[in-house]
OpenMM code with the backbone's topology and positions (N, CA, C; nanometers):
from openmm import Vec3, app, unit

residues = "UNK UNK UNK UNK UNK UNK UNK UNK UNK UNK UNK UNK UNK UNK UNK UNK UNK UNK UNK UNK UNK UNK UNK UNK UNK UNK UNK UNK UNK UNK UNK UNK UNK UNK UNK UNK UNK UNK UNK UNK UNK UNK UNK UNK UNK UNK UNK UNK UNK UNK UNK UNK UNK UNK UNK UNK UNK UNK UNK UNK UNK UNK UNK UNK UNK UNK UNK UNK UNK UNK UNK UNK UNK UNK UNK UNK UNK UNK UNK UNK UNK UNK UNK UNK UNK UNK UNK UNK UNK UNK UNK UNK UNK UNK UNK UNK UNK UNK UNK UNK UNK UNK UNK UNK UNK UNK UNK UNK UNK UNK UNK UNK UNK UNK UNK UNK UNK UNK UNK UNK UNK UNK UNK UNK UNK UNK UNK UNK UNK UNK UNK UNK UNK UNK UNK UNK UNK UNK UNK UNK UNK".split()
positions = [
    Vec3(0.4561, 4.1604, -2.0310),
    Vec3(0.4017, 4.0468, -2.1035),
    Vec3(0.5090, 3.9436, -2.1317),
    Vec3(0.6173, 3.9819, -2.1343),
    Vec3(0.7519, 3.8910, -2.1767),
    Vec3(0.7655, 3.7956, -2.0781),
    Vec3(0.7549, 3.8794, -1.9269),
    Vec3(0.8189, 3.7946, -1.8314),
    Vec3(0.7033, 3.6687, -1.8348),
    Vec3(0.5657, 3.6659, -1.8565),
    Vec3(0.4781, 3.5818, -1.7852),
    Vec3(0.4931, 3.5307, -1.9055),
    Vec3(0.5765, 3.5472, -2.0419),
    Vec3(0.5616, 3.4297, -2.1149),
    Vec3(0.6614, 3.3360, -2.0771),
    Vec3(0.8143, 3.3968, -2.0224),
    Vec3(0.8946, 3.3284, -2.0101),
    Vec3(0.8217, 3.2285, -1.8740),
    Vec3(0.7247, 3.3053, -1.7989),
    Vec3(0.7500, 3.1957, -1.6415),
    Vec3(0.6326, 3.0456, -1.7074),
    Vec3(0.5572, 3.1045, -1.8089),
    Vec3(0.4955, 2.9776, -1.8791),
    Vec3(0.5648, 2.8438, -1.9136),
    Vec3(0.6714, 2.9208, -1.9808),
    Vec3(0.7639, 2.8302, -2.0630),
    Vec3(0.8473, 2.7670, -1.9577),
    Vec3(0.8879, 2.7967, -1.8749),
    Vec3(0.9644, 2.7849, -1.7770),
    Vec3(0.8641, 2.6340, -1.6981),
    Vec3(0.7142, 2.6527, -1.6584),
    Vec3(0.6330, 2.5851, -1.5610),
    Vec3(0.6289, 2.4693, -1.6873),
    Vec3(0.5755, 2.5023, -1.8197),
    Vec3(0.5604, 2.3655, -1.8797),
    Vec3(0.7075, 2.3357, -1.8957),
    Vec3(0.7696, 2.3141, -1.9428),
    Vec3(0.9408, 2.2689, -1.9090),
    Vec3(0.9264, 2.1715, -1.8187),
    Vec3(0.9120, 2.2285, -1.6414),
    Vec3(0.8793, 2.1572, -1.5260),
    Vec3(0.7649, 2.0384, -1.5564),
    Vec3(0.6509, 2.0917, -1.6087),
    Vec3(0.5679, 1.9964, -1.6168),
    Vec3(0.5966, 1.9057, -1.7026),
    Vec3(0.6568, 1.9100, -1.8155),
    Vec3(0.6941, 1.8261, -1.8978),
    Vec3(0.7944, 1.7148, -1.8266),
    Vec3(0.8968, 1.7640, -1.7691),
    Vec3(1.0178, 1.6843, -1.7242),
    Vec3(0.9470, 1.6013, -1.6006),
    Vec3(0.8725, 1.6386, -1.5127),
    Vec3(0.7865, 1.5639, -1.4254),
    Vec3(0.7262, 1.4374, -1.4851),
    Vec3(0.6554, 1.4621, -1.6210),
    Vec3(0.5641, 1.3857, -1.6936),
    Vec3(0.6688, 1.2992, -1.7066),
    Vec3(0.7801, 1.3534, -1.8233),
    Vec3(0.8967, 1.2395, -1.8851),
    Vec3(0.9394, 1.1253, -1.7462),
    Vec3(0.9815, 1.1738, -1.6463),
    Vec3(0.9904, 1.1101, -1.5392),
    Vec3(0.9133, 1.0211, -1.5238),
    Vec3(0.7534, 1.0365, -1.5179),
    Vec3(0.6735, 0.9467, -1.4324),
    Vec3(0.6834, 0.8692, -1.5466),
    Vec3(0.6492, 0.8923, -1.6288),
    Vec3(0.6431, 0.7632, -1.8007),
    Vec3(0.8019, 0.6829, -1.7879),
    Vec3(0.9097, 0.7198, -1.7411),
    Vec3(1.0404, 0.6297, -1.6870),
    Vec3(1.0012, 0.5614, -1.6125),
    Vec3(0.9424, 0.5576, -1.4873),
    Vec3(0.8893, 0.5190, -1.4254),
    Vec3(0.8277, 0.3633, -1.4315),
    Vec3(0.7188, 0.4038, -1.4715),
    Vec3(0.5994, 0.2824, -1.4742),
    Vec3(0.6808, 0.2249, -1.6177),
    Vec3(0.7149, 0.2235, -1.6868),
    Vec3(0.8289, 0.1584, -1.7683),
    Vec3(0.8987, 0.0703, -1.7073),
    Vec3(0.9404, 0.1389, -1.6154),
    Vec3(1.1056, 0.0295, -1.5813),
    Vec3(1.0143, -0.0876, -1.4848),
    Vec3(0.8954, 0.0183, -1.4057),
    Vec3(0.7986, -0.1012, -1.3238),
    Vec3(0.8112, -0.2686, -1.3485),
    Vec3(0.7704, -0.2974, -1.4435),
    Vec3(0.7696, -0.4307, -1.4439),
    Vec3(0.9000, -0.4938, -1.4478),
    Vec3(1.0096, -0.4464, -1.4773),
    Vec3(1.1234, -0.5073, -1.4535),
    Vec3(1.1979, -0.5071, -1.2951),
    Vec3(1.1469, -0.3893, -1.2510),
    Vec3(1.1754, -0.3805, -1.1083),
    Vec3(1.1057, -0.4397, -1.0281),
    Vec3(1.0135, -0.4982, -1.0684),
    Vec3(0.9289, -0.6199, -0.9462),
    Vec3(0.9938, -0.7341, -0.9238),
    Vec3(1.1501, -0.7747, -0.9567),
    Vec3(1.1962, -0.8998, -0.9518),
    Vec3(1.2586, -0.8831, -0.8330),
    Vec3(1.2624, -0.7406, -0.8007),
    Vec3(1.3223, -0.6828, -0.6360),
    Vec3(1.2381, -0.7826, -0.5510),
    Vec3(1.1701, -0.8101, -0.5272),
    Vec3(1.0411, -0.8969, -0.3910),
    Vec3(0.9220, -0.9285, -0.4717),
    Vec3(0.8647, -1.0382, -0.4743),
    Vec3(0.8301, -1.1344, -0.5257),
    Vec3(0.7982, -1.2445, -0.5061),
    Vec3(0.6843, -1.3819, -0.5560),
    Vec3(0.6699, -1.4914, -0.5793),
    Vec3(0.6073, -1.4892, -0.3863),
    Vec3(0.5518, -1.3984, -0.3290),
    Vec3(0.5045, -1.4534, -0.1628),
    Vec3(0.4222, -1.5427, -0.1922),
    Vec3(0.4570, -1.6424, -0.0671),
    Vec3(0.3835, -1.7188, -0.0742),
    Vec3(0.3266, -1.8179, 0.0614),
    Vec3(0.2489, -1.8373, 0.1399),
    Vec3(0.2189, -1.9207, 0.2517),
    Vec3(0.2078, -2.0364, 0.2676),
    Vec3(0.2649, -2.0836, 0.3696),
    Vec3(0.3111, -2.2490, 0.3781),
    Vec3(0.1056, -2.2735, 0.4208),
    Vec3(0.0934, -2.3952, 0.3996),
    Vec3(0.0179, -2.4924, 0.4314),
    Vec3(-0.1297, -2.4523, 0.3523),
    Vec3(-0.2289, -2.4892, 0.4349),
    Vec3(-0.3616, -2.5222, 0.3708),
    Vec3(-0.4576, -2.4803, 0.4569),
    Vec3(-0.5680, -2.4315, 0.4326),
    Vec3(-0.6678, -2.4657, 0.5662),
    Vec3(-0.6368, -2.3530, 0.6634),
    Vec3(-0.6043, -2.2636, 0.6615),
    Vec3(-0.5554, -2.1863, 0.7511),
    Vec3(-0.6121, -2.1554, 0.8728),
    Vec3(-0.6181, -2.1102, 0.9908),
    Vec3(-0.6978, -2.1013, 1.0947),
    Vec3(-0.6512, -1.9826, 1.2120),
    Vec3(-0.7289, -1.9294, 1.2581),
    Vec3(-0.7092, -1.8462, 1.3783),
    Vec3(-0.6418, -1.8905, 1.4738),
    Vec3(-0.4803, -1.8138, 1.5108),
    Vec3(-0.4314, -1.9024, 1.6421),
    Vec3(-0.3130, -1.9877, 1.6044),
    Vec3(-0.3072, -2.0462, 1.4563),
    Vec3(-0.2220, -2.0911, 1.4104),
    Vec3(-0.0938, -2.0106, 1.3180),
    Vec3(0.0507, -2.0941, 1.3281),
    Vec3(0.1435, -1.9929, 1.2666),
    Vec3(0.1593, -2.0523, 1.1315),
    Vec3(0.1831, -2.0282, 1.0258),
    Vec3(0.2213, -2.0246, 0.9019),
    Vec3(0.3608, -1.9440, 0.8770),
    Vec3(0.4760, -1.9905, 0.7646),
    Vec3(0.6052, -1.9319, 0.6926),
    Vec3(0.5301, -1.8428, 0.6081),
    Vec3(0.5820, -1.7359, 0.5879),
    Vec3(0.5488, -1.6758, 0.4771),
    Vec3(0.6492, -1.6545, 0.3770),
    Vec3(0.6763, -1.6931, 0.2656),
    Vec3(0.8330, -1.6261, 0.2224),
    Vec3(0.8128, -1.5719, 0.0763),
    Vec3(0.9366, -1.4828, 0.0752),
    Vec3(0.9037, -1.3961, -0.0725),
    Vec3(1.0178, -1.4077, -0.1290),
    Vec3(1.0816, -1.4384, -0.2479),
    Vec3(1.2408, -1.4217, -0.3074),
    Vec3(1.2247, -1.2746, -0.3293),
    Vec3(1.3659, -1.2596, -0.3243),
    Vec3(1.4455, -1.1186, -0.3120),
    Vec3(1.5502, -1.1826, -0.3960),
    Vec3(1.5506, -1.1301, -0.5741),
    Vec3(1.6426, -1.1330, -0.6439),
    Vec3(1.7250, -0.9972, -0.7256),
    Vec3(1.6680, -0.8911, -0.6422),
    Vec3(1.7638, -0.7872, -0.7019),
    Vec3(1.8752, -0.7367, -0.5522),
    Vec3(1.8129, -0.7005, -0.4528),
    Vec3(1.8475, -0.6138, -0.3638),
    Vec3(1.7770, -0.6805, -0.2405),
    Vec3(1.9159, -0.7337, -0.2356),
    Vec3(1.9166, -0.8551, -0.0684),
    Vec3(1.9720, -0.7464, 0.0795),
    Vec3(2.0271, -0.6102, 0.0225),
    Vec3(2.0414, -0.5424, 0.1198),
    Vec3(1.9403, -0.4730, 0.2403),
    Vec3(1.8260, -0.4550, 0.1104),
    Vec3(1.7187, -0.3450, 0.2091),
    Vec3(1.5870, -0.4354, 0.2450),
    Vec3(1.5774, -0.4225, 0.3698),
    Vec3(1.5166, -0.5247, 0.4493),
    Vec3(1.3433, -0.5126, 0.3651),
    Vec3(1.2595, -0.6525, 0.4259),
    Vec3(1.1149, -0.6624, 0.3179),
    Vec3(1.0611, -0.6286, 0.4478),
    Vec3(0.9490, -0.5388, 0.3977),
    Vec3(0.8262, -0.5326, 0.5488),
    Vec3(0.6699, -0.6350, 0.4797),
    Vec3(0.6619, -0.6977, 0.5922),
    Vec3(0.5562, -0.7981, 0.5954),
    Vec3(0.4125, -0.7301, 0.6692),
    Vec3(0.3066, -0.7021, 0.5715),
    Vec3(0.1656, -0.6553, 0.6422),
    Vec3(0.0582, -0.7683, 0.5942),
    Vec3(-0.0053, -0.7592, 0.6988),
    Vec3(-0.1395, -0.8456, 0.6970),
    Vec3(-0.2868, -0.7390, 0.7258),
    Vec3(-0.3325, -0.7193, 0.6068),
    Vec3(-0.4384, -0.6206, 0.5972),
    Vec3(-0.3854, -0.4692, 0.6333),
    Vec3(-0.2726, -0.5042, 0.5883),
    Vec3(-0.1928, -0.2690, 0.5732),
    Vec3(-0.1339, -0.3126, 0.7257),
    Vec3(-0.1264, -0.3938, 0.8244),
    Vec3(-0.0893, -0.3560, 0.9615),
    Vec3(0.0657, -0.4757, 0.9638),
    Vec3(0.1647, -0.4310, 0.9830),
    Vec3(0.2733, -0.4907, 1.0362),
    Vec3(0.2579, -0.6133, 1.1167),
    Vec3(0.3100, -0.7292, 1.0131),
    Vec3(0.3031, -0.8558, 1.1304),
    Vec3(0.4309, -0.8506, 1.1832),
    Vec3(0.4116, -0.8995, 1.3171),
    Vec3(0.5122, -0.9034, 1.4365),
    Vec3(0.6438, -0.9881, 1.3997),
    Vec3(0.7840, -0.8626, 1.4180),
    Vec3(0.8832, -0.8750, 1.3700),
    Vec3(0.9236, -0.8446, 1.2442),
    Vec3(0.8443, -0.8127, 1.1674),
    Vec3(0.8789, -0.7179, 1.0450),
    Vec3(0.9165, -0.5866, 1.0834),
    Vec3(1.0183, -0.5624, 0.9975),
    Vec3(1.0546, -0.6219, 0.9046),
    Vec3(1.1701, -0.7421, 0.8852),
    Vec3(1.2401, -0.7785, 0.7596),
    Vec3(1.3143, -0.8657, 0.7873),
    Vec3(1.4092, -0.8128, 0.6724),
    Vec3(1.5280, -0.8454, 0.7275),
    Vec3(1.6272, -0.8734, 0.6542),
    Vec3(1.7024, -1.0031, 0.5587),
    Vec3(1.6520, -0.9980, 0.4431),
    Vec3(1.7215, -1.0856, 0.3376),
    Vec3(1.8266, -1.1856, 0.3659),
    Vec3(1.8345, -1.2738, 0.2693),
    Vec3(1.9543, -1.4076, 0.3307),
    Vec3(2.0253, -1.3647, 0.2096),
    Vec3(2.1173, -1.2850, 0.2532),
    Vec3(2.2388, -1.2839, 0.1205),
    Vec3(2.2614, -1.4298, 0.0595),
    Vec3(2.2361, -1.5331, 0.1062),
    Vec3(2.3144, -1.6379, -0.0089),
    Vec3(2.1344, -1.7044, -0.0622),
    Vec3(2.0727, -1.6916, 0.0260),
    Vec3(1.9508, -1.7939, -0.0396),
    Vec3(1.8633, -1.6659, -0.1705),
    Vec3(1.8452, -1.5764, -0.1350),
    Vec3(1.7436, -1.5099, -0.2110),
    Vec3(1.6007, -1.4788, -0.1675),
    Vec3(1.5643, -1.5651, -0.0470),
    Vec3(1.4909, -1.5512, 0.0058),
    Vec3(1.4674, -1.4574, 0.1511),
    Vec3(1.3388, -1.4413, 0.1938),
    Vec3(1.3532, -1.3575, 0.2786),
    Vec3(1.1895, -1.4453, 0.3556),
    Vec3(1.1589, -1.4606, 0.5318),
    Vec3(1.0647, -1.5375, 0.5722),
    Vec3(1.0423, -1.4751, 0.7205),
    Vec3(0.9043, -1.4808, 0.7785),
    Vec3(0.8635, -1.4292, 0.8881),
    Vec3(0.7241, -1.5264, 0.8765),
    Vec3(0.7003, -1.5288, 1.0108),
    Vec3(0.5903, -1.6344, 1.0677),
    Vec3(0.5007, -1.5486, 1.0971),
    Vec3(0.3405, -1.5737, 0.9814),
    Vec3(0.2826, -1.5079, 1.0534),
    Vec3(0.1414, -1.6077, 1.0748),
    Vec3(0.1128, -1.5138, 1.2295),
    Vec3(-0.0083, -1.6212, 1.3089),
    Vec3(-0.1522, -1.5214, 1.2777),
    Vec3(-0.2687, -1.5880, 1.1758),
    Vec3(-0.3411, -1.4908, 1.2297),
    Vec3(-0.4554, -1.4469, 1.3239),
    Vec3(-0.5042, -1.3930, 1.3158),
    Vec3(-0.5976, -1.3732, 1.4565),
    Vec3(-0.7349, -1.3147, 1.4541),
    Vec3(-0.7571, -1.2994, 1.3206),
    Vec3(-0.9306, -1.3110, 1.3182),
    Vec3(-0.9784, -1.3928, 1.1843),
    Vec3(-1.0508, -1.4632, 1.1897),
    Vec3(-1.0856, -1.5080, 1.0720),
    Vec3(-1.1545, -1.3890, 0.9575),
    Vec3(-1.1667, -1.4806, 0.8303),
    Vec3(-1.1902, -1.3874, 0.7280),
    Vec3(-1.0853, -1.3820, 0.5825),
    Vec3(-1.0899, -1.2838, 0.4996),
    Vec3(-0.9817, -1.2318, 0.4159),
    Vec3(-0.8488, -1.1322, 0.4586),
    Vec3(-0.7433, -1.1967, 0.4116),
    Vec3(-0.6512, -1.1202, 0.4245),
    Vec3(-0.5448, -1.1256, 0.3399),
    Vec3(-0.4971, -0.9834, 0.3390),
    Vec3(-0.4013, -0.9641, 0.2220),
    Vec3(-0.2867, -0.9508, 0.3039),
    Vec3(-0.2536, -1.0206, 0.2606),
    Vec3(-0.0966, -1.0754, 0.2898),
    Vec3(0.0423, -0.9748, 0.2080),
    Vec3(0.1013, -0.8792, 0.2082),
    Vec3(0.2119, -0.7944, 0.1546),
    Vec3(0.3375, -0.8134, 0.1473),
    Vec3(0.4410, -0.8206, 0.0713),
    Vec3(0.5646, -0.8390, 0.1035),
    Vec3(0.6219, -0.6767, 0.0334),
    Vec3(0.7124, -0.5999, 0.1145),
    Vec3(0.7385, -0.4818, 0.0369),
    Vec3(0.8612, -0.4296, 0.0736),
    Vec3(0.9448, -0.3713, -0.1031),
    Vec3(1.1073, -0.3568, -0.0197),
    Vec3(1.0747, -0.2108, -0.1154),
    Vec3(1.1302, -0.1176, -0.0126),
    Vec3(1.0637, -0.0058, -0.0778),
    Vec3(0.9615, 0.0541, -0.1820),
    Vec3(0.9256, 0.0366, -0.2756),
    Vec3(0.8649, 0.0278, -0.3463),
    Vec3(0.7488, -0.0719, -0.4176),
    Vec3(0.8503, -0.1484, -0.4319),
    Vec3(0.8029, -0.2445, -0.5200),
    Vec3(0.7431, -0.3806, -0.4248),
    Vec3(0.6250, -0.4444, -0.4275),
    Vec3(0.5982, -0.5510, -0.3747),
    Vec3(0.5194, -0.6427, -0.4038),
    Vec3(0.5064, -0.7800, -0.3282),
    Vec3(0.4046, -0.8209, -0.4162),
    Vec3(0.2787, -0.8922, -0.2749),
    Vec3(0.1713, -0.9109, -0.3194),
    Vec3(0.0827, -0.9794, -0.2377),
    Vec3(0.0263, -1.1047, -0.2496),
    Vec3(-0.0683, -1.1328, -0.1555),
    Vec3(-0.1491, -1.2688, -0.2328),
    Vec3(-0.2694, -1.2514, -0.1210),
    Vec3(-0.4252, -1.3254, -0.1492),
    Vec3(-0.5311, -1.3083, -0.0718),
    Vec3(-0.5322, -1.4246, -0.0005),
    Vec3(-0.5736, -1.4634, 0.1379),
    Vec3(-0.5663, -1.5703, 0.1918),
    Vec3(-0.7006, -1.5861, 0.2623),
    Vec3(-0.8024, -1.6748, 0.2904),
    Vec3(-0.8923, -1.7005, 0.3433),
    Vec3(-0.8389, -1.7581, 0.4795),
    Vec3(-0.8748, -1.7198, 0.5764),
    Vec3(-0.8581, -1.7716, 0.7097),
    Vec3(-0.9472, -1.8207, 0.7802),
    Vec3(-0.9912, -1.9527, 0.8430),
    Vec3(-1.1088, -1.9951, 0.9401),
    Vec3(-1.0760, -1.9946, 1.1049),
    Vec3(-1.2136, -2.0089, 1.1535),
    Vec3(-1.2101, -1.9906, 1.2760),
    Vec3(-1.0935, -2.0733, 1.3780),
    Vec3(-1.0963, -2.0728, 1.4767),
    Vec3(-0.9908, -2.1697, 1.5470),
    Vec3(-1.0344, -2.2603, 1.5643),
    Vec3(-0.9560, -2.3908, 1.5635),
    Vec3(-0.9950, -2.5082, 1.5497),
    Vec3(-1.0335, -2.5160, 1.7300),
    Vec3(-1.1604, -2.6297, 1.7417),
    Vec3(-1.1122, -2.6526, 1.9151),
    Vec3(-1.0560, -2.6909, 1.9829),
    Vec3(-0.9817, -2.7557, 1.9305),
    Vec3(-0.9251, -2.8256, 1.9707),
    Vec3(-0.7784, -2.7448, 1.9715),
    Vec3(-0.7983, -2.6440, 1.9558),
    Vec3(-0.6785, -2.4995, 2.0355),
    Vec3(-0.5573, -2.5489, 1.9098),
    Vec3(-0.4693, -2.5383, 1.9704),
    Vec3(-0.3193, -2.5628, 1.8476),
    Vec3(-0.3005, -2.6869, 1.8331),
    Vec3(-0.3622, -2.7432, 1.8819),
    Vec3(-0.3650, -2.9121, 1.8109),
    Vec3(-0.4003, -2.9260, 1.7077),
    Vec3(-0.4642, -2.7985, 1.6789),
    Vec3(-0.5872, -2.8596, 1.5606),
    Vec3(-0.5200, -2.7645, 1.4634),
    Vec3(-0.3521, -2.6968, 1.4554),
    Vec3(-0.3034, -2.6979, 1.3433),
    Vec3(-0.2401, -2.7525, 1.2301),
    Vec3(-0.2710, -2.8877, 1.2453),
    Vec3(-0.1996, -2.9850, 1.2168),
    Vec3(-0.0254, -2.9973, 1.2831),
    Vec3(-0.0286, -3.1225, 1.3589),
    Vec3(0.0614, -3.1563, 1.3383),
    Vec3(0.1608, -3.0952, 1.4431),
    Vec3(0.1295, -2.9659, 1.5142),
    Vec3(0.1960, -2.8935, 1.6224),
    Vec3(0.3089, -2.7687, 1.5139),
    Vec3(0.3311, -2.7973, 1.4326),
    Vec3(0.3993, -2.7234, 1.3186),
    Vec3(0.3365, -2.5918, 1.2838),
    Vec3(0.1880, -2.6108, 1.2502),
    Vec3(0.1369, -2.5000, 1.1767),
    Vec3(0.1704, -2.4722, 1.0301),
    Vec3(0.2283, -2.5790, 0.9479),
    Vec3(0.2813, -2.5223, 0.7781),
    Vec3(0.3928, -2.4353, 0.8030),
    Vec3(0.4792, -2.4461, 0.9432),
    Vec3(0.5834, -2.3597, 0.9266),
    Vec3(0.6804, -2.4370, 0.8202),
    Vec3(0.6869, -2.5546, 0.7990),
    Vec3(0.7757, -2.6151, 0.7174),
    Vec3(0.7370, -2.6089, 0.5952),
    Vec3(0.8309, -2.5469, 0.5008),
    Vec3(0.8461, -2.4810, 0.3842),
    Vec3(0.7567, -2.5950, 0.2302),
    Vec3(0.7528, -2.7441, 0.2985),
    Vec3(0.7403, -2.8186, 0.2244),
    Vec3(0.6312, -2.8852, 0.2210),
    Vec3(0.5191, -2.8095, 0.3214),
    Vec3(0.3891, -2.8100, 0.3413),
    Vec3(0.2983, -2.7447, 0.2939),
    Vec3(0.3750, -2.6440, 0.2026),
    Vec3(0.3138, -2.5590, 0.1451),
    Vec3(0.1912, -2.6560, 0.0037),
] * unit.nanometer
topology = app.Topology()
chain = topology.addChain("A")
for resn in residues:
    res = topology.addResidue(resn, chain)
    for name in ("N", "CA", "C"):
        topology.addAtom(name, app.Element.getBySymbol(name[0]), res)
């Protein structure tokens, strides 16, 4: 009877220190979201076929590269590696079906998103992204 009290005491111990952990955790959470952050997509109007900037600041940890998803799936060339002097971090993404999409920026853990409405392709093919650009320029946003 001794031993199965000690292996009790022993499992809540474990369970306890697990618990204390996860409550550290979601604590420090909101301060650790300044890791990747503020995403955001250049232009307006968005459309099938056309490219858009996407960019996210990276103000804790410019070392470990951000992965970029569009609806959970890897846009092409993610991930990316951080600009040690700007804070920022950017990948072009084009999309390719109309509809909703969630847009991700994520550096291990911590990330942030935003929802984007996308329309059909214009007919006028990539002409009709404005401008031949597509909102890749940061100041079109």
């Amino acid at each position: 009877m001794a031993m199965n009290l000690r292996t009790f005491g022993r499992a809540g111990f474990g369970v306890g220190t697990v618990g204390a952990v996860a409550v550290s955790l979601v604590l420090a959470a909101p301060q650790a979201s300044a890791w990747v952050g503020n995403l955001n997509v250049a232009g307006s109007d968005h459309k099938v076929g056309c490219s858009y900037k996407l960019t996210a600041s990276v103000e804790v940890d410019r070392l470990t590269s951000v992965k970029f998803t569009d609806n959970g799936v890897d846009i092409p060339g993610s991930p990316v590696s951080p600009s040690l002097l700007s804070g920022t971090v950017s990948i072009t993404w084009k999309p390719t079906t109309a509809g909703s999409h969630k847009l991700e920026a994520r550096q291990l853990l911590i990330g942030d998103s935003i929802n984007v409405t996308v329309g059909e392709a214009a007919a006028t093919g990539s002409a009709g992204c404005g401008g031949g650009l597509g909102g890749l320029l940061s100041g079109s946003a």
